[in-house]
C-alpha positions as CSV (number, residue, x, y, z in Angstrom):
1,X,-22.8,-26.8,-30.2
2,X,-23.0,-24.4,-32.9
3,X,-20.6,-21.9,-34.0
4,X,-22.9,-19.3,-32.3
5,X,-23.0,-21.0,-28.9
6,X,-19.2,-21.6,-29.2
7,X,-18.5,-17.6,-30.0
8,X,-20.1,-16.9,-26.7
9,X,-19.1,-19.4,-24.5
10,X,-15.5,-18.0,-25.3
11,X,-16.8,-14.6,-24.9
12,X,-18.0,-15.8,-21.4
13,X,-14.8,-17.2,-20.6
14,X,-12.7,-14.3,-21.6
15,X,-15.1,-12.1,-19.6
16,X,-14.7,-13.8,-16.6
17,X,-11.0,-13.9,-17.0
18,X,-10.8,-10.4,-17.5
19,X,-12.8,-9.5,-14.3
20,X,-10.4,-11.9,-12.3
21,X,-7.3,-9.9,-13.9
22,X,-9.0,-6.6,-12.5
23,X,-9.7,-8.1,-9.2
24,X,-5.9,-9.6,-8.8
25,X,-4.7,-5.6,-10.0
26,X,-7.3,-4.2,-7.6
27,X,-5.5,-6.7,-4.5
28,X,-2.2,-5.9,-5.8
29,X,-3.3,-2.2,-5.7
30,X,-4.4,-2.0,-2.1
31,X,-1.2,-4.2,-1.0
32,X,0.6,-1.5,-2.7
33,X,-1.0,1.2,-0.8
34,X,-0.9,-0.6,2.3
35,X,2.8,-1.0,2.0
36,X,3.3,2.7,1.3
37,X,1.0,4.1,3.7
38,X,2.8,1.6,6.7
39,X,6.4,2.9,5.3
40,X,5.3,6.3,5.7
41,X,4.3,5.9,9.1
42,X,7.5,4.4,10.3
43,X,9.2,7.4,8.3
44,X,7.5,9.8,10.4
45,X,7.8,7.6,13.5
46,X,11.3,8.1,12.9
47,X,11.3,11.2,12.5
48,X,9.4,12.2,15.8
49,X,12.0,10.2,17.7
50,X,14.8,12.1,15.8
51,X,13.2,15.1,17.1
52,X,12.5,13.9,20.5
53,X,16.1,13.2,20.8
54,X,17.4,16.4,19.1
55,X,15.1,18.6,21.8
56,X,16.5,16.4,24.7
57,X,20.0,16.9,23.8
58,X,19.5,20.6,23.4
59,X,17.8,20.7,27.0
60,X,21.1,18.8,28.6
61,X,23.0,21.4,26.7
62,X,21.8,24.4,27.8
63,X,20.5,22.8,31.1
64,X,17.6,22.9,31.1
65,X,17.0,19.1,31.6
66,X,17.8,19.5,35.7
């Protein structure tokens, strides 16, 4: 193998590393956003049943829950 041959097997090899780097980011990325997108749901989940149970306490306060 010459040192031409050599320069671009290692270019290959660097290449291909590279594009499994960006594909491992590119997962990490999405589990990211996954994880943010599911903690925001159970924020607002939260928050409805907060609300829910704000608005029934006010009906048994003033009555109107009878």
């Amino acid at each position: 193998m010459n040192n031409s041959q050599s320069a671009e097997m290692k270019a290959g090899q660097a290449k291909g590393q590279v594009e499994e780097k960006g594909s491992q980011l590119m997962d990490k990325a999405g589990q990211a956003a996954q994880s943010a997108q599911d903690s925001v749901q159970q924020a607002g989940q939260q928050v409805k049943e907060s609300a829910q149970g704000a608005a029934e306490k006010a009906k048994d306060a003033t009555g109107m829950n009878k």
